[in-house]
C-alpha positions as CSV (number, residue, x, y, z in Angstrom):
1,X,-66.5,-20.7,90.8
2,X,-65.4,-20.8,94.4
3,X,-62.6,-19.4,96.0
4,X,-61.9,-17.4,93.0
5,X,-60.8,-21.0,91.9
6,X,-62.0,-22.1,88.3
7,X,-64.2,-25.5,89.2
8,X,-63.7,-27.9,86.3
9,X,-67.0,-30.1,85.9
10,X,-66.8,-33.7,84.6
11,X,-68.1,-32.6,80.8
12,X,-65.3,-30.0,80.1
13,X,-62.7,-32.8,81.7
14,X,-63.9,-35.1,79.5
15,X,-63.6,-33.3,76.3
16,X,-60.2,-32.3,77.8
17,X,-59.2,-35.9,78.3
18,X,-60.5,-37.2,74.8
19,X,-59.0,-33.8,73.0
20,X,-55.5,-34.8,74.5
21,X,-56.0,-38.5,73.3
22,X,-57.2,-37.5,69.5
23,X,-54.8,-34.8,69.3
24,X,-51.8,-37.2,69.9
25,X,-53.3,-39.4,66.9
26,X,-53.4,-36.3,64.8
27,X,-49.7,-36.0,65.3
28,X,-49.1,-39.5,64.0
29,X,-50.6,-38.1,60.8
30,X,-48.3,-35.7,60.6
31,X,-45.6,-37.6,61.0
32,X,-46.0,-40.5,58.4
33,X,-44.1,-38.6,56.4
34,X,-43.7,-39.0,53.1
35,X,-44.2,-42.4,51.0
36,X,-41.7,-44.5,50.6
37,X,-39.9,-44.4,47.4
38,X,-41.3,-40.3,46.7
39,X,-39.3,-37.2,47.5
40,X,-42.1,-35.1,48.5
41,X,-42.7,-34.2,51.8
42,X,-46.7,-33.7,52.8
43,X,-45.5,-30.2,54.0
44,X,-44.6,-29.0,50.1
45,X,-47.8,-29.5,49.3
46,X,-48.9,-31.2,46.1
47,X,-46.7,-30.4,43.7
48,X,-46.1,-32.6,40.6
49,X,-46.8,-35.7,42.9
50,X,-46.5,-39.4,41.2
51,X,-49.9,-39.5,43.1
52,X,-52.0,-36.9,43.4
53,X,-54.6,-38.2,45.6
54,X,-52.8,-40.2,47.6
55,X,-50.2,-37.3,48.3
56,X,-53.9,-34.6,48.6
57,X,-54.9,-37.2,51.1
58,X,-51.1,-37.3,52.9
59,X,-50.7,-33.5,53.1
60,X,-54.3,-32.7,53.7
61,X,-54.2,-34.6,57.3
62,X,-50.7,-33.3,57.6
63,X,-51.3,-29.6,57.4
64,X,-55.3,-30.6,59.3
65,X,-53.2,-31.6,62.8
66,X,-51.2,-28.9,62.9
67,X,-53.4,-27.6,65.7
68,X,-52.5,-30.5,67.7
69,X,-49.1,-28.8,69.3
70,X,-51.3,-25.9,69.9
71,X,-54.3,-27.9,71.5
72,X,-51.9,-29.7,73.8
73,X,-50.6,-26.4,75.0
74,X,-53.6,-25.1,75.9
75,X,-54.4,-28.1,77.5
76,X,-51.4,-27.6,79.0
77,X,-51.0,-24.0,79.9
78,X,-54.6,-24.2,81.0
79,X,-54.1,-27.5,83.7
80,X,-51.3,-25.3,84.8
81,X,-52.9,-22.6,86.1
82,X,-56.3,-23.1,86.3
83,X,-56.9,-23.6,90.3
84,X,-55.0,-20.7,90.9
85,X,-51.3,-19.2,91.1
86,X,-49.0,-22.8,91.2
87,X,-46.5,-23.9,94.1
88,X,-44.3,-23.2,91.2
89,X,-41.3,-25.2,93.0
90,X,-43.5,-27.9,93.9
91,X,-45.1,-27.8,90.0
92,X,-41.3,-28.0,89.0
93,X,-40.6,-31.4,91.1
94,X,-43.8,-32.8,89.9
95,X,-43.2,-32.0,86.3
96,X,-39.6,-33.2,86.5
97,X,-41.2,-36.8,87.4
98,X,-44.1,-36.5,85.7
99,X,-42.4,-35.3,82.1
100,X,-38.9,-34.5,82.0
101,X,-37.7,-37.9,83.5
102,X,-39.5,-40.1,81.1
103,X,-38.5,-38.2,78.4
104,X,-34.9,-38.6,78.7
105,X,-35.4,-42.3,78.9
106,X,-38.0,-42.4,76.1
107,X,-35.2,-40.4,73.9
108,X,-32.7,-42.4,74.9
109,X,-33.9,-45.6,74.2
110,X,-34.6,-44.5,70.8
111,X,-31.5,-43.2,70.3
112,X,-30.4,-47.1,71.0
113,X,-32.3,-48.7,69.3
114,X,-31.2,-46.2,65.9
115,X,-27.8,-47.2,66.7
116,X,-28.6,-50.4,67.1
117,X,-30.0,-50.3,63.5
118,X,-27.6,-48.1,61.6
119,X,-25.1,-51.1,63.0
120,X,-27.9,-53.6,61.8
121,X,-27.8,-52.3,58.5
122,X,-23.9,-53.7,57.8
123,X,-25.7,-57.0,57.7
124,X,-28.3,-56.7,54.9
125,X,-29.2,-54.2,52.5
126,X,-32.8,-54.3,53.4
127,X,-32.1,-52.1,56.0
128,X,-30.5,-48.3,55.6
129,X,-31.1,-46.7,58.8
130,X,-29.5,-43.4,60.0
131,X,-26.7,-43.7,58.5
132,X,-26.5,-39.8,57.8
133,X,-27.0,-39.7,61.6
134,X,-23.7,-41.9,63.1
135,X,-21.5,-41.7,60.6
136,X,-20.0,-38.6,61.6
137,X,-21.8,-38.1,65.1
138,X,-20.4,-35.5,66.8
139,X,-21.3,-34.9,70.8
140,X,-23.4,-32.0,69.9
141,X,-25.6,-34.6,67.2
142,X,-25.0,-36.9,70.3
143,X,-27.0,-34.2,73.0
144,X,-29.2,-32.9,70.2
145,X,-30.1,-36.6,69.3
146,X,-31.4,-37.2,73.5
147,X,-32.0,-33.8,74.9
148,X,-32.2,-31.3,72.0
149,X,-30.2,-28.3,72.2
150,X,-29.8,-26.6,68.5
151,X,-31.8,-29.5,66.4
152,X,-34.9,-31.6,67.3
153,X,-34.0,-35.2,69.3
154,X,-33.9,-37.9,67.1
155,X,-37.7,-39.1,68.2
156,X,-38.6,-35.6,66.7
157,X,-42.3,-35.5,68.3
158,X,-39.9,-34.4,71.9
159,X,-39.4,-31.2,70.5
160,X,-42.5,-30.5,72.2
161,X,-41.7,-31.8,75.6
162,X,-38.5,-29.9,75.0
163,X,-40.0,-26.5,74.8
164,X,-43.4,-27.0,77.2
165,X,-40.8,-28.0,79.8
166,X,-39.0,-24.8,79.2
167,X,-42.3,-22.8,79.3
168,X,-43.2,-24.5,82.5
169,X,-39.9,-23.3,83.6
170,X,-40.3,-19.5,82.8
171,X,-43.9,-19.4,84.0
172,X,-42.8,-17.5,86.9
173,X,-42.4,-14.9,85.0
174,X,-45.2,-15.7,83.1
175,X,-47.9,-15.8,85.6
176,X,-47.2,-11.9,87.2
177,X,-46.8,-10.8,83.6
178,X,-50.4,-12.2,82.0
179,X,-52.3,-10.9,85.5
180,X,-51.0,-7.8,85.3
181,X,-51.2,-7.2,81.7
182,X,-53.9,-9.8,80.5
183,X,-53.7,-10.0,76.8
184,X,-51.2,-7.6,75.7
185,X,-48.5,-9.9,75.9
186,X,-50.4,-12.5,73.9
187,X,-50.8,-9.8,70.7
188,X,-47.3,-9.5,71.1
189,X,-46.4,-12.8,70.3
190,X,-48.4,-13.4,67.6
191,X,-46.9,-10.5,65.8
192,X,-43.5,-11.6,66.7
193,X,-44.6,-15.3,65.4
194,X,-45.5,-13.4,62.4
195,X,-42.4,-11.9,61.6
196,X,-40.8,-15.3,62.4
197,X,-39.0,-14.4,65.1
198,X,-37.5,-17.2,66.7
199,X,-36.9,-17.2,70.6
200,X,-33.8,-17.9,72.9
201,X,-33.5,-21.9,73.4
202,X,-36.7,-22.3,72.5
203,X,-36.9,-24.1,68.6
204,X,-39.7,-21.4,68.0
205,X,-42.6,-19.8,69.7
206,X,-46.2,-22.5,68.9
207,X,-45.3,-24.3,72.0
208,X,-44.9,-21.5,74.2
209,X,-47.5,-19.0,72.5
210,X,-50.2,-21.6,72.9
211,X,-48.9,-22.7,76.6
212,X,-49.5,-18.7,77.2
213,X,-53.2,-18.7,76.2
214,X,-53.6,-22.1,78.3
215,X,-52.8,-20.0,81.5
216,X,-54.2,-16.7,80.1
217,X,-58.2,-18.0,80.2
218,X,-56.9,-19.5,83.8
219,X,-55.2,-16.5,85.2
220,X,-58.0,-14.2,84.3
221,X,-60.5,-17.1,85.2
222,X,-62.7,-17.6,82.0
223,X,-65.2,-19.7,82.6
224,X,-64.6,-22.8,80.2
225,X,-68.5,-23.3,79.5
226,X,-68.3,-25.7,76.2
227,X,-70.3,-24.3,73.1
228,X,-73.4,-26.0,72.0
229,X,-73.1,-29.0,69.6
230,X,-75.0,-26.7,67.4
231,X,-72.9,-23.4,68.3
232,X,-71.2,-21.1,65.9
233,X,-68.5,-22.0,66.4
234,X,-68.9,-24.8,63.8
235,X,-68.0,-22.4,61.5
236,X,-64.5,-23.2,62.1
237,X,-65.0,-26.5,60.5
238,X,-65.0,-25.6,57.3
239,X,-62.8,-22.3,57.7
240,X,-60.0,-25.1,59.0
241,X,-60.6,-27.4,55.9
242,X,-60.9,-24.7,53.4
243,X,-57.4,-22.9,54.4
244,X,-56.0,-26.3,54.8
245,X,-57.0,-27.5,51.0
246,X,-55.8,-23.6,50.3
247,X,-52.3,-24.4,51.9
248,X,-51.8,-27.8,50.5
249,X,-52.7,-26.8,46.4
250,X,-51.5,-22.8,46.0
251,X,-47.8,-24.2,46.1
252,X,-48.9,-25.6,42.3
253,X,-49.5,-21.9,40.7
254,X,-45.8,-20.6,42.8
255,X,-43.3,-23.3,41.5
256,X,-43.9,-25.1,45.2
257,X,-43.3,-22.2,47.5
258,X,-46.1,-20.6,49.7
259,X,-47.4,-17.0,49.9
260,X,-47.4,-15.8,53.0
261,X,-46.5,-18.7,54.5
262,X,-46.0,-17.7,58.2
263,X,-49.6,-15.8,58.3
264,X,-51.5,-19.1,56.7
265,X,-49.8,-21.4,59.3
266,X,-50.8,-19.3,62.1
267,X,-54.4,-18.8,60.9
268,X,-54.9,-22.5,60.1
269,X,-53.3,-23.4,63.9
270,X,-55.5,-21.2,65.4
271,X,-59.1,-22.1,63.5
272,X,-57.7,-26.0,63.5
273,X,-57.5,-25.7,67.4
274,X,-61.1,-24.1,67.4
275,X,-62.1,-27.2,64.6
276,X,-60.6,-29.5,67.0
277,X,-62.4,-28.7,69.9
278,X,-66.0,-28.6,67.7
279,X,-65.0,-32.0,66.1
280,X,-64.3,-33.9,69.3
281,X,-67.7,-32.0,70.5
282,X,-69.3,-33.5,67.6
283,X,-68.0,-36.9,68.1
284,X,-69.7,-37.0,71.4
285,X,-73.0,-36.4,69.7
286,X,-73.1,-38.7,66.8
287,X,-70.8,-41.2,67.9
288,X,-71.1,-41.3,71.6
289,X,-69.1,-44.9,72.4
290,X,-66.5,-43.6,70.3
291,X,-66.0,-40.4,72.3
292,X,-66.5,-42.5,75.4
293,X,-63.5,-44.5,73.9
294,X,-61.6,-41.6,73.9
295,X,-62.1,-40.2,77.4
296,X,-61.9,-43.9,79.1
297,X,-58.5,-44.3,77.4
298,X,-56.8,-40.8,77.8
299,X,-54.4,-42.3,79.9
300,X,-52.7,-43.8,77.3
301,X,-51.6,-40.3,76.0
302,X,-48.7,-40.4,76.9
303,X,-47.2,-43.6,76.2
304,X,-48.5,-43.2,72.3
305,X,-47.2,-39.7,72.0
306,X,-43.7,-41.4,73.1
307,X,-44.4,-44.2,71.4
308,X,-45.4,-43.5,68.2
309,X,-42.2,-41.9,66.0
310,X,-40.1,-43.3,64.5
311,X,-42.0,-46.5,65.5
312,X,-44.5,-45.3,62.4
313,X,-42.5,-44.8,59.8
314,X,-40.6,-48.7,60.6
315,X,-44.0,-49.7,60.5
316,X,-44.7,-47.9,56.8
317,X,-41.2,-48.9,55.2
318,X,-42.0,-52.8,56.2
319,X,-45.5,-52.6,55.0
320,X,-44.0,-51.0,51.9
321,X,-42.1,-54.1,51.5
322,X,-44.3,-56.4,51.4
323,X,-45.2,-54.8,47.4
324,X,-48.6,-54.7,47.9
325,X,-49.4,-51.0,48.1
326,X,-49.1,-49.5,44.2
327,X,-50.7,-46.6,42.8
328,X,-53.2,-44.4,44.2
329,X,-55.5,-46.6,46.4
330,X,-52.4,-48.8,47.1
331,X,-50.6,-45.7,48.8
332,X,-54.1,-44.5,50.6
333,X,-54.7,-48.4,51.7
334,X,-50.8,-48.2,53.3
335,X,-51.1,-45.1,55.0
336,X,-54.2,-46.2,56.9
337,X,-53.0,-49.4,57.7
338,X,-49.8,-47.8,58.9
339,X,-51.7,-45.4,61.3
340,X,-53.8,-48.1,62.4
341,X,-51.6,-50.5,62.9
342,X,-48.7,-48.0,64.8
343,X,-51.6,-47.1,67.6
344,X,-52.8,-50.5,67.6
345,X,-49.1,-51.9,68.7
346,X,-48.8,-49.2,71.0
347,X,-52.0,-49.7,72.9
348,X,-51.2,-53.7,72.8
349,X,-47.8,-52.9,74.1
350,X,-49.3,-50.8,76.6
351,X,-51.5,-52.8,77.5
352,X,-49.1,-55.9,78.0
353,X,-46.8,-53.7,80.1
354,X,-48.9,-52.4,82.6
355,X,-50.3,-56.3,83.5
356,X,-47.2,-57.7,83.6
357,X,-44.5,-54.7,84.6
358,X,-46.9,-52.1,85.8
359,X,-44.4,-50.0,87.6
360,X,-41.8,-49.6,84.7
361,X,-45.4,-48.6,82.5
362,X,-46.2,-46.0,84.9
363,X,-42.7,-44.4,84.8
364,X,-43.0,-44.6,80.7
365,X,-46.3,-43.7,80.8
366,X,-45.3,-40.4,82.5
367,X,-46.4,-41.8,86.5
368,X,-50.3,-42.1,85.0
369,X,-52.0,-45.2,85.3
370,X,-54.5,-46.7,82.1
């Protein structure tokens, strides 16, 4: 520590640069959705599936990376805050660049290319696209669809974006209130969060809980020293997979609701996120290149996390096409390739991009290089 400035060394930016990068492939788990031609959505649970493991393996992952919109907040929150109290106008102007800008575009373009189709779809009955979305589009469906204001964007995953930018904006009042009080104000949210209070223009509180946390340990300068591959905090490993498997079968016994719902979500985002971090840890032990992978290519974050949705689930419904993926191995066989296969166009796309129009990549990749 100098200059009661947190010092970040290269191992904890590392695991902060291959966290980011994993977390954002968690979320394209959790947003394969359903498979094609079933009803029921990986966040039921498994309940009466037409293919029980498949839909196990579906939910499982689903209900695993929900700490990913709390590790990204951290990550956040933290990166915010940790060198000390921000140029908060000057961390608006970047962040307006850096996030909000490339946002807009990114919604916008996929807002576009859904119109373009939903207009498509007139032409062959292959395709059925949004038509529940332009059919009667109003200009509040038409605002909500780019920027969000009462419902999630159309690309869904910029819900996030939508509610980190508004924590980032609010962190002057933030900052005073976490020095001055340290963690009082987090014990209150997470008894608000329990009694599922939903905040003022935000769409609920993960996003700006987590972001909270981020610039708590920064604020009140916690060392960030990372546990010991062999630390006990690997505890959480199993804690995360055993209240996951809990959340994804109990809706069986309670004709497909959830007891205690609101607690069990809030437990599982808060030992995945400790999971997360002991997982990627591990990673660098037993599979060192991979991790190295990770780190090298963090600066493709961004782009993917853009990138990804609904660009996954076209990817899944023309794989689904092709008849090849039936029964229980058939549907576990499409949702890997569909992962697979969504990052690996991304990364090629990227890729292609910044070679041959590097300064429209860095403005979609959020102004970071690869």
């Amino acid at each position: 520590m100098r200059n009661r400035e947190l010092i970040m060394d290269q191992t904890t930016s590392d695991l902060i640069r291959a966290l980011r990068l994993i977390m954002i492939m968690g979320l394209i788990l959790v947003h394969f959705g359903n498979f094609p031609g079933e009803t029921l959505s990986p966040f039921t649970g498994v309940v009466e599936p037409e293919n029980f493991l498949a839909s196990s393996f579906n939910s499982f992952f689903t209900y695993f990376f929900l700490s990913s919109v709390p590790v990204l907040s951290m990550i956040s929150g933290y990166l915010f805050c940790y060198r000390g109290k921000p140029d908060f106008i000057a961390s608006f102007k970047r962040k307006s660049q850096t996030l909000v800008a490339p946002s807009l575009f990114w919604t916008s373009m996929w807002f576009l290319f859904a119109y373009a189709l939903f207009l498509a779809s007139g032409y062959s009955d292959k395709i059925d696209f949004y038509a529940d979305v332009f059919n009667e589009l109003s200009i509040l469906d038409f605002f909500n669809a780019i920027i969000g204001i009462t419902d999630s964007p159309l690309a869904m995953q910029f819900w996030f974006i939508h509610d980190l930018a508004l924590s980032i904006l609010i962190s002057p009042i933030i900052y005073p209130i976490i020095k001055r009080l340290s963690i009082l104000p987090l014990i209150m949210l997470f008894t608000l969060w329990l009694f599922e209070w939903k905040p003022p223009i935000f769409f609920n509180l993960k996003v700006l809980t987590f972001f909270i946390v981020g610039i708590y340990l920064a604020v009140h300068k916690t060392p960030i020293s990372l546990p010991e591959p062999n630390s006990i905090f690997l505890i959480f490993i199993p804690i995360s997979i055993i209240l996951t498997l809990i959340r994804i079968y109990t809706p069986i016994y309670f004709d497909g609701s959830m007891p205690y719902e609101t607690m069990i979500e809030l437990l599982l985002r808060i030992t995945g996120s400790i999971a997360a971090v002991m997982i990627t840890i591990q990673l660098n032990v037993l599979t060192p290149k991979v991790y190295r992978w990770c780190v090298n290519h963090s600066g493709y974050s961004f782009f993917l996390y853009a990138a990804h949705y609904p660009l996954v689930t076209y990817v899944k419904k023309a794989l689904d096409m092709t008849g090849f993926f039936n029964g229980e191995g058939g549907m576990i066989t499409l949702w890997i390739i569909t992962t697979v296969l969504t990052v690996s166009v991304i990364l090629l796309l990227a890729e292609a991009m910044n070679k041959l129009t590097p300064k429209v990549y860095y403005f979609l990749n959020g102004q970071r290089s690869i």
